[in-house]
VEXNUKOL-844251 format. One record per residue (C-alpha): residue number from 1; residue in three letters; x, z, y. Coordinates in steps of 0.5 Angstrom, whole numbers. Each point is the difference from the previous one (the first is absolute). Example, Ala and Ser with C-alpha at 12.3 -4.5 7.8 and 13.67 -1.06 7.14 Angstrom:
<sites>
  num  residu      x      z      y
    1     ALA     25     16     -9
    2     SER      2     -2      7
</sites>
This chain:
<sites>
  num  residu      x      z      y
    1     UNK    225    218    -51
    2     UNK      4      6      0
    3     UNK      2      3      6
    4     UNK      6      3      2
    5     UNK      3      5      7
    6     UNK      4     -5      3
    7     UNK      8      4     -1
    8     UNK     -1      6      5
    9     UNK     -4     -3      5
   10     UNK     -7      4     -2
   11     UNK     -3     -7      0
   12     UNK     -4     -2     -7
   13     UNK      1     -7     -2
   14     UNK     -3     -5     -5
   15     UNK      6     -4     -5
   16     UNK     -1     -6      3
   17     UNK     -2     -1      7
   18     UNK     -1     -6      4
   19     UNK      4     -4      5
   20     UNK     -3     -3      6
   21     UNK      5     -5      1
   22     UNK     -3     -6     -3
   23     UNK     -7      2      2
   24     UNK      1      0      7
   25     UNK      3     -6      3
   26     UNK      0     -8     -2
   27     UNK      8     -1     -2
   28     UNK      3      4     -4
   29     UNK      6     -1     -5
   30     UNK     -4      2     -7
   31     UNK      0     -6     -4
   32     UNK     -6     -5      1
   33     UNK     -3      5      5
   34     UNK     -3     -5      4
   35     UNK     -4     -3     -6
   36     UNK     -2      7     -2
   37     UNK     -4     -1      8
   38     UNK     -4     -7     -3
   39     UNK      2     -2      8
   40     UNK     -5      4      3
   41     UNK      5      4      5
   42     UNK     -5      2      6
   43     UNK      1      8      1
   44     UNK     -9      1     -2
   45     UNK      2     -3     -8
   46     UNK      6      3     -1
   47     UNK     -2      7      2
   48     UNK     -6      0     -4
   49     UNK      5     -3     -6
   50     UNK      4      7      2
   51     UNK     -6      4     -1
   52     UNK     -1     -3     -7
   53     UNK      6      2     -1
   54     UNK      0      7      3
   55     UNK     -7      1     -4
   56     UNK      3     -2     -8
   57     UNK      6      5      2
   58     UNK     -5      6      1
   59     UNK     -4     -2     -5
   60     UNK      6      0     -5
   61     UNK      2      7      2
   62     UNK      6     -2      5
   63     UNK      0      5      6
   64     UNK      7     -2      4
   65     UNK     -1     -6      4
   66     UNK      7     -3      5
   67     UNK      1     -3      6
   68     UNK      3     -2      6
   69     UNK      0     -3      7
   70     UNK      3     -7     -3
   71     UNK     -6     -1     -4
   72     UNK     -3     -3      5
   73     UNK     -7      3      0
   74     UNK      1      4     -8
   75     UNK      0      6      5
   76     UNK     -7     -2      3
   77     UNK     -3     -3     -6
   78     UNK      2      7     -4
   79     UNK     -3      5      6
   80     UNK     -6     -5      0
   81     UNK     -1      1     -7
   82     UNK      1      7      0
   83     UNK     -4      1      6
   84     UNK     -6     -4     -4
   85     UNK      0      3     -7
   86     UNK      0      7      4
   87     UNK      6      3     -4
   88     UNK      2      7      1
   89     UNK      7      0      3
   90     UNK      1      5     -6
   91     UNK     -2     -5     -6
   92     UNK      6     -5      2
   93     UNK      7      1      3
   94     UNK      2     -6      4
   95     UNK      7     -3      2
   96     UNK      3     -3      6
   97     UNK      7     -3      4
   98     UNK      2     -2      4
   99     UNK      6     -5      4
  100     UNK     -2     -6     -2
  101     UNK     -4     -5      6
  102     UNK     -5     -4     -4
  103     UNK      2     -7      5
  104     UNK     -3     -6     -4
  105     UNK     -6      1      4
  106     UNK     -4     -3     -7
  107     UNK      3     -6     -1
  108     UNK      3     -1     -6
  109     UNK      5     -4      2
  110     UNK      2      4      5
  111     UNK      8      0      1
  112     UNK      0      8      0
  113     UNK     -4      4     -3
  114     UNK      2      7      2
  115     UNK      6      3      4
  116     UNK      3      7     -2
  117     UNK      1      4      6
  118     UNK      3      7     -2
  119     UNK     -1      3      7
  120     UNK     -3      6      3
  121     UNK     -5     -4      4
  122     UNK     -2     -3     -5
  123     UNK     -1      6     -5
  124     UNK     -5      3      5
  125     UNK     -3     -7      1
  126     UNK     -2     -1     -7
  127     UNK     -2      7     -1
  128     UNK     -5     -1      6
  129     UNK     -3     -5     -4
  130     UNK     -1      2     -7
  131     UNK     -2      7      1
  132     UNK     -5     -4      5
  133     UNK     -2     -5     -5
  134     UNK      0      5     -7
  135     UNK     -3      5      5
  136     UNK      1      7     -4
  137     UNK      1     -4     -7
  138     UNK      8     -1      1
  139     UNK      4      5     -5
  140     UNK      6     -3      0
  141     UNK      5     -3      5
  142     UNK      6     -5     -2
  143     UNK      6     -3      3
  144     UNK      0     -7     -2
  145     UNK      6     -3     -4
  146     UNK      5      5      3
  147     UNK      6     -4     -1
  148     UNK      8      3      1
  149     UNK      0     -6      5
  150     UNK     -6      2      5
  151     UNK      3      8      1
  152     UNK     -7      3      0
  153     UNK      3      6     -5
  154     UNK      5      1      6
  155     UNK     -5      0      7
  156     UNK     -1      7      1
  157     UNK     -6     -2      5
  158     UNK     -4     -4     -6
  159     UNK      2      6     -5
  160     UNK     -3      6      5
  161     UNK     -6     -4      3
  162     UNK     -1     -1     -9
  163     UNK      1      8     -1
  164     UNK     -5      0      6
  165     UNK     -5     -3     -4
  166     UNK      2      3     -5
  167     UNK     -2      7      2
  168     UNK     -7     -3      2
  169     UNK     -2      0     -7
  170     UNK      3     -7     -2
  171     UNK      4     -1     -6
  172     UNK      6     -4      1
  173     UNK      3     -6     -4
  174     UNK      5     -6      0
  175     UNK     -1     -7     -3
  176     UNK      7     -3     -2
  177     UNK      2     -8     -1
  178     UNK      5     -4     -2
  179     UNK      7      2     -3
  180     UNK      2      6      1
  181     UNK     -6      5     -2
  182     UNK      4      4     -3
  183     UNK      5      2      6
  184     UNK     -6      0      4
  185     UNK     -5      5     -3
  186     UNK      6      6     -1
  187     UNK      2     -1      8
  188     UNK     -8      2      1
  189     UNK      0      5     -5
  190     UNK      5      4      4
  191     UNK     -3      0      7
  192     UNK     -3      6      1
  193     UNK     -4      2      6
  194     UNK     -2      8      2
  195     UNK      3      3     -7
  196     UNK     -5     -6     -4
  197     UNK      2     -7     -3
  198     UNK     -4     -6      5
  199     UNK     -2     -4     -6
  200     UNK     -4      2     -5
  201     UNK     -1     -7     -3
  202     UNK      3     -6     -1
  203     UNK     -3     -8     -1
  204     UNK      5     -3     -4
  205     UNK      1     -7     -4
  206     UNK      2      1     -8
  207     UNK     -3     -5     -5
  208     UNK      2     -3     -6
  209     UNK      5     -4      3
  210     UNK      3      4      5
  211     UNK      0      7     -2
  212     UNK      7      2      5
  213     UNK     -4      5      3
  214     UNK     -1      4     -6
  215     UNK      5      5     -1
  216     UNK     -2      3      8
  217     UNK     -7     -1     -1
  218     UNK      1      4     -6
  219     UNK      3      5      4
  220     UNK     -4      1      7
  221     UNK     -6      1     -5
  222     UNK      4      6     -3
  223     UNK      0      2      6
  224     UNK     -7      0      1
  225     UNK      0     -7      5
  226     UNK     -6     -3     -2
  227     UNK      1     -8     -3
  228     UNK     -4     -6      2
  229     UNK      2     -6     -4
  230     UNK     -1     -7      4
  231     UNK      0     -7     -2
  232     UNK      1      2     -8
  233     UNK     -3     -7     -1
  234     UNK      6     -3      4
  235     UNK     -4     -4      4
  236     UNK     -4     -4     -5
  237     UNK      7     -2     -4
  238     UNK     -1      6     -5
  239     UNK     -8     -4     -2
  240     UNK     -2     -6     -5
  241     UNK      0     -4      8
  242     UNK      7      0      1
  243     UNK      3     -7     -4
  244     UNK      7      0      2
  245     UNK      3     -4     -5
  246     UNK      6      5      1
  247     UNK     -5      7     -2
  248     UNK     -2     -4     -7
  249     UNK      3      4     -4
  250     UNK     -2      6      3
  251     UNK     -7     -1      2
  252     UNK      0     -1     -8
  253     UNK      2      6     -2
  254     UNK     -5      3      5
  255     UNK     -5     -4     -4
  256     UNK      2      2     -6
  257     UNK     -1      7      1
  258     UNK     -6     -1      3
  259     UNK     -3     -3     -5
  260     UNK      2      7     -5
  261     UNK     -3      4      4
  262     UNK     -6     -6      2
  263     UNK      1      1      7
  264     UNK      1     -5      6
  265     UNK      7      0      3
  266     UNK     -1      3      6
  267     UNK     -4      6     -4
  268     UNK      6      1     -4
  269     UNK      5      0      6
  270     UNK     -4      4      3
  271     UNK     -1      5     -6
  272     UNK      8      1     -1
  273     UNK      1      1      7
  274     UNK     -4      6      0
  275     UNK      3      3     -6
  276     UNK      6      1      5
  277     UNK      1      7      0
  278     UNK      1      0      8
  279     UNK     -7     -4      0
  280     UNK     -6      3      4
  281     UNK     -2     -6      3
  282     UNK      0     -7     -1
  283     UNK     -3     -5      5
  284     UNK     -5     -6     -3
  285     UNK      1     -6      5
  286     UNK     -7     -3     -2
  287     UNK     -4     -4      4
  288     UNK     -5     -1     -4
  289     UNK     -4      4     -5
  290     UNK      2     -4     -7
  291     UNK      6      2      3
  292     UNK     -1      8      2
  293     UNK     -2      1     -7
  294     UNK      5     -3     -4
  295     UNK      5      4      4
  296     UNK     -4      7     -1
  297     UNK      0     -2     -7
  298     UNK      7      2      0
  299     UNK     -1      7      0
  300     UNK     -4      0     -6
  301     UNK      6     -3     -4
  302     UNK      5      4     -3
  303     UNK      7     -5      0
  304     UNK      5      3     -6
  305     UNK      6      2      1
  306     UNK      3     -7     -5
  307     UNK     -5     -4      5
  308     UNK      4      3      6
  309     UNK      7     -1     -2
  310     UNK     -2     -8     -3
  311     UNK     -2     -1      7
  312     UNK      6      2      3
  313     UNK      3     -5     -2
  314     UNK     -3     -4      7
  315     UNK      3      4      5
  316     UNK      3     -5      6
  317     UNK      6      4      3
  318     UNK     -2      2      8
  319     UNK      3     -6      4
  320     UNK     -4     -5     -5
  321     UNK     -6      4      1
  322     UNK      0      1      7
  323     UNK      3     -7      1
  324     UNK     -6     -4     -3
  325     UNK     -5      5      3
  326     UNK      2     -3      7
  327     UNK     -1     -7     -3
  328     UNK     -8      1     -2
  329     UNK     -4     -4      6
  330     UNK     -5      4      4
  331     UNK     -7     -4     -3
</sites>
């Protein structure tokens, strides 16, 4: 797999990379989640379904891997297997953030399963933790779905103790959500700490329905502000398991194109996501191998450019796409 430095953060970086999210709690919002763990929820069989995982992506040539302190245990079951396979801390670049409590206590019917928390208490908090537990292997440092609403860009206490980070070696990032990327990606490119810019990378949501984030993603990376590229599967929907009756026609087209190229769905989606310019990084969600290997299949396509204007006919504006992403259960 092609590897690529990650915009000026001096961190090298496979094309896609893999997400812990889905790997390192029972609930999560992906589409049939809860199917793909075949009910076996104990902590022992979901980290040995992790580690799986982990080693068809190294195998596969993927060397970015993505946490955070709500993945329940992600950050453990990935510092286990980095510890386990015994790799050098210069042969891959990890990830996290952090912001979010994981709360569900591993009950999938939990009524929360995480709380944001954008203040200086926690940041110390969760980087004791995960420097703990990835112990030397933590490349990268990200505020976890910044938003305009929780002031985090404006709390001069949070962004100095980030430069202190900063200034020990740690690369520092952002992760955006909801309406509003955009906006909030241009506030951080403009803070500046002791003559340099904080963040040197930002984890964004763009994908083939909700492509808002585009045109400021397409500057930062003209800056040299590395971009990751989350949920490009869109939670499962943009995959042959979404059968809402209202994204027939589209899922149509996704097959139809697909089938040009003789490629699942989401290896298509996944391949045109990366022909983005502003692309370093896409993230697989994939919780088991068949899916891991399908998504890496997507850097080993080439989606042209007629393919990728038909395909921009599914395009949800923000407010649907964030609308309905709130409405997917935690399963």
């Amino acid at each position: 797999m092609e590897l690529r430095t990650l915009g000026s953060t001096g961190l090298l970086v496979s094309r896609i990379g893999l997400g812990m999210a889905a790997l390192g709690r029972p609930g999560y919002i992906n589409l049939r989640h809860g199917q793909d763990l075949g009910g076996d929820l104990s902590e022992t069989s979901m980290e040995a379904r992790a580690h799986e995982v982990l080693d068809a992506a190294w195998r596969s040539g993927i060397r970015y891997f993505d946490a955070a302190r709500s993945y329940g245990l992600g950050e453990c079951f990935l510092g286990n297997w980095l510890t386990a396979r015994g790799l050098s801390r210069e042969n891959v670049t990890v990830g996290s953030k952090w912001g979010y409590r994981y709360t569900a206590n591993w009950n999938v019917d939990a009524e929360n399963h995480e709380v944001k928390e954008h203040t200086l208490r926690m940041l110390k908090k969760q980087w004791s933790e995960s420097a703990s537990i990835l112990d030397g292997y933590l490349d990268l440092y990200q505020i976890h779905s910044a938003t305009m609403e929780s002031g985090v860009l404006e709390n001069s206490d949070v962004l100095e103790e980030l430069g202190r980070l900063r200034n020990k070696g740690i690369r520092i990032g952002l992760s955006l959500s909801g309406i509003g990327q955009g906006e909030l990606l241009r506030k951080a490119m403009e803070i500046v700490l002791d003559g340099s810019r904080l963040f040197e990378c930002v984890q964004a949501t763009w994908n083939l329905l909700e492509r808002s984030a585009g045109p400021a993603l397409s500057e930062a990376h003209a800056a040299g502000i590395g971009i990751i590229i989350k949920e490009a599967l869109a939670n499962g929907r943009l995959t042959h398991r979404n059968d809402a009756a209202n994204f027939a026609p589209k899922l149509a087209l996704l097959r139809e194109e697909a089938e040009k190229l003789n490629v699942s769905v989401d290896t298509l989606v996944i391949g045109a996501t990366l022909c983005e310019p502003f692309a370093d990084v896409v993230l697989s969600g994939a919780i088991n191998t068949n899916q891991l290997l399908s998504n890496v299949a997507g850097s080993l396509v080439t989606v042209d450019a007629g393919a990728r204007a038909r395909l921009s006919e599914i395009v949800e504006s923000s407010d649907e796409y964030w609308a309905t992403r709130k409405r997917l259960p935690w399963n």
